[in-house]
C-alpha positions in Angstrom: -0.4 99.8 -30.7 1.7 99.2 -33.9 0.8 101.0 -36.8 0.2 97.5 -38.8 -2.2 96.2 -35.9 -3.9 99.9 -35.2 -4.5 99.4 -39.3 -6.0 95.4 -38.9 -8.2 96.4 -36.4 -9.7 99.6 -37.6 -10.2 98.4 -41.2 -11.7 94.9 -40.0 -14.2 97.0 -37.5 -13.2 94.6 -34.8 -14.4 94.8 -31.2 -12.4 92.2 -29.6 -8.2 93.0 -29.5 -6.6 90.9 -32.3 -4.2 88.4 -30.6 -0.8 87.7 -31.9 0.5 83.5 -32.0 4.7 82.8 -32.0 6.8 80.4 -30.4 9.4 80.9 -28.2 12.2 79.0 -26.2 11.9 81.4 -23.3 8.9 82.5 -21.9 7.9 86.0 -22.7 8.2 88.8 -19.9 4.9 89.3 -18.3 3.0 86.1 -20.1 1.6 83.5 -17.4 0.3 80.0 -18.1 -2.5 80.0 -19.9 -4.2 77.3 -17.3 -4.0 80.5 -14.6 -6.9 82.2 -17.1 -8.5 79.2 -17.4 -8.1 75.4 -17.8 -9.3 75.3 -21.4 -7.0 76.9 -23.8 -9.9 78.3 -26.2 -11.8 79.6 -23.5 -8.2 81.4 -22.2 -7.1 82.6 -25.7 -10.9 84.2 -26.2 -10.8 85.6 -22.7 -7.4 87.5 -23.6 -8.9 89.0 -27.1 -12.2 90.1 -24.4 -10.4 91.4 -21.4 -7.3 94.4 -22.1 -6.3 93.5 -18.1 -5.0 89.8 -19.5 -1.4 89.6 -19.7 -0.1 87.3 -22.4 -0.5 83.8 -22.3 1.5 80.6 -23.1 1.0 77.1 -23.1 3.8 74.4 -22.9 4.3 70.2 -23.0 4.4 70.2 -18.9 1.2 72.2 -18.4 -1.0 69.4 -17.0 -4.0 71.7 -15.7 -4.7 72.4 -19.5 -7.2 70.6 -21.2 -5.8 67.6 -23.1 -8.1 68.2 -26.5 -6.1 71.7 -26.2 -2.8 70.8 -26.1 -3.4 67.8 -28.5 -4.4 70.3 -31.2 -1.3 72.9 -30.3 0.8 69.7 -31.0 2.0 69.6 -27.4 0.1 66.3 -26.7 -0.7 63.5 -28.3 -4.6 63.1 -27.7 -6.0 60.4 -25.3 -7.4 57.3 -27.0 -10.6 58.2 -25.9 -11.0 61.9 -26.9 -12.8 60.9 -29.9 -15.6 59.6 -27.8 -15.7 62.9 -25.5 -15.8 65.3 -28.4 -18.4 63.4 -30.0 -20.7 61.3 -28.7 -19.5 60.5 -25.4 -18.8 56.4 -24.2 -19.3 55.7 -20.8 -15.6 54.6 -19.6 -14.4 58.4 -20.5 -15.5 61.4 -18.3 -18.6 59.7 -17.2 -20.1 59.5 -20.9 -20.0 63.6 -21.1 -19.9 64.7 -25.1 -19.4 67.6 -26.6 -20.9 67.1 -29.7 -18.1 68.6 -31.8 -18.4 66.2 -34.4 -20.9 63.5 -35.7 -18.8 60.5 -35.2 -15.4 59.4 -33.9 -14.6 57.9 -37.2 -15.0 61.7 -38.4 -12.7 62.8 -35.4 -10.3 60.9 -36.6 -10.4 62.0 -40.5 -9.8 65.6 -39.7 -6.8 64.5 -37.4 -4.8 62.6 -40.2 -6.2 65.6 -42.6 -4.6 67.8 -40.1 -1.2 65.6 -40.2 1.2 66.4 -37.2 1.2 70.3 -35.2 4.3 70.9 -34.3 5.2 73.5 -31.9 7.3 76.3 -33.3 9.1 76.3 -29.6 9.2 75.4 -26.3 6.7 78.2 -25.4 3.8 78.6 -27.7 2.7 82.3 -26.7 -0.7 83.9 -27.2 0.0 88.2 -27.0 -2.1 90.9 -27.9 -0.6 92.7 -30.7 -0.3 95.5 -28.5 3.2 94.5 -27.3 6.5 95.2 -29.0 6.4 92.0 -31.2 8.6 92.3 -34.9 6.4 91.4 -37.4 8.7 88.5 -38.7 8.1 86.6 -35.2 4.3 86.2 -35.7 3.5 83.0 -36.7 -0.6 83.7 -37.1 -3.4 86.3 -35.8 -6.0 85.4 -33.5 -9.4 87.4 -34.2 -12.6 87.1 -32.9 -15.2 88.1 -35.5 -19.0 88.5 -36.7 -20.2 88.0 -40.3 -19.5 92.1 -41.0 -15.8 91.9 -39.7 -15.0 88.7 -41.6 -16.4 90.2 -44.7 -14.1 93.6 -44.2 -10.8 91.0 -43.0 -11.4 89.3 -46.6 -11.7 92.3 -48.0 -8.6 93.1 -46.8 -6.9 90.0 -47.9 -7.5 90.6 -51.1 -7.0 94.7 -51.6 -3.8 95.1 -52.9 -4.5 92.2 -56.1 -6.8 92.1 -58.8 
């Protein structure tokens, strides 16, 4: 492990491995399709901060098997119409009715996905690593960690150590 990400973890207590996010035009030796972990991509990204045996991951614009909300909110899909029903309160010509109950409304699905504005990709490949492999610092685009209330409070702490 980098000194940097030895550092992150030890001084933010966490338990889970700290994942690193970049894009690439190549796919990265060793990563696999995220769909191979599993077909959601939040459910694969936690699984790679829970398990050390999980390679890296990557998702890309062809990857059909992944869930669509997934790759809507990567910027690698634009979301079906109908999304807004199955993430909040379901309408019985999408998946059967099934909801998620993510949000209250699809009126409010909709809000935070013009707040959002347009994801774009920053490649062909967006990669999910552990910070464990020989990344250069200036390639991460963002950290991944999973965290309770006593790790956030040390990572803000850390965000702010060096300023007054």
């Amino acid at each position: 492990m980098k000194n940097w990400e030895k550092k992150l973890t030890e001084a933010g207590r966490l338990k889970l491995r700290p994942l690193c996010v970049y894009g690439t035009d190549e796919i990265s030796e060793g990563a696999i399709p995220s769909y191979k972990v599993a077909r959601c991509v939040a459910k694969a990204i936690y699984t790679s901060a829970l398990f050390e045996e999980t390679p890296p991951i990557y998702i890309e614009a062809r990857h059909e098997q992944c869930c669509a909300g997934g790759m809507a909110w990567m910027g690698l899909a634009e979301p079906h119409p109908k999304l807004k029903y199955f993430v909040t309160v379901g309408t019985p010509d999408f998946h059967g009715g099934a909801a998620e109950h993510l949000k209250a409304t699809p009126e409010l699905f909709d809000e935070q996905r013009e707040r959002a504005g347009k994801i774009l990709p920053h490649g062909k490949y967006t990669v999910i690593a552990p910070c464990t492999y020989n990344l250069a610092p200036e390639t991460v685009r963002s950290f991944i960690v999973f965290a309770g209330s006593e790790q956030i409070r040390n990572l803000c702490g850390l965000a702010q150590f060096s300023s007054s």
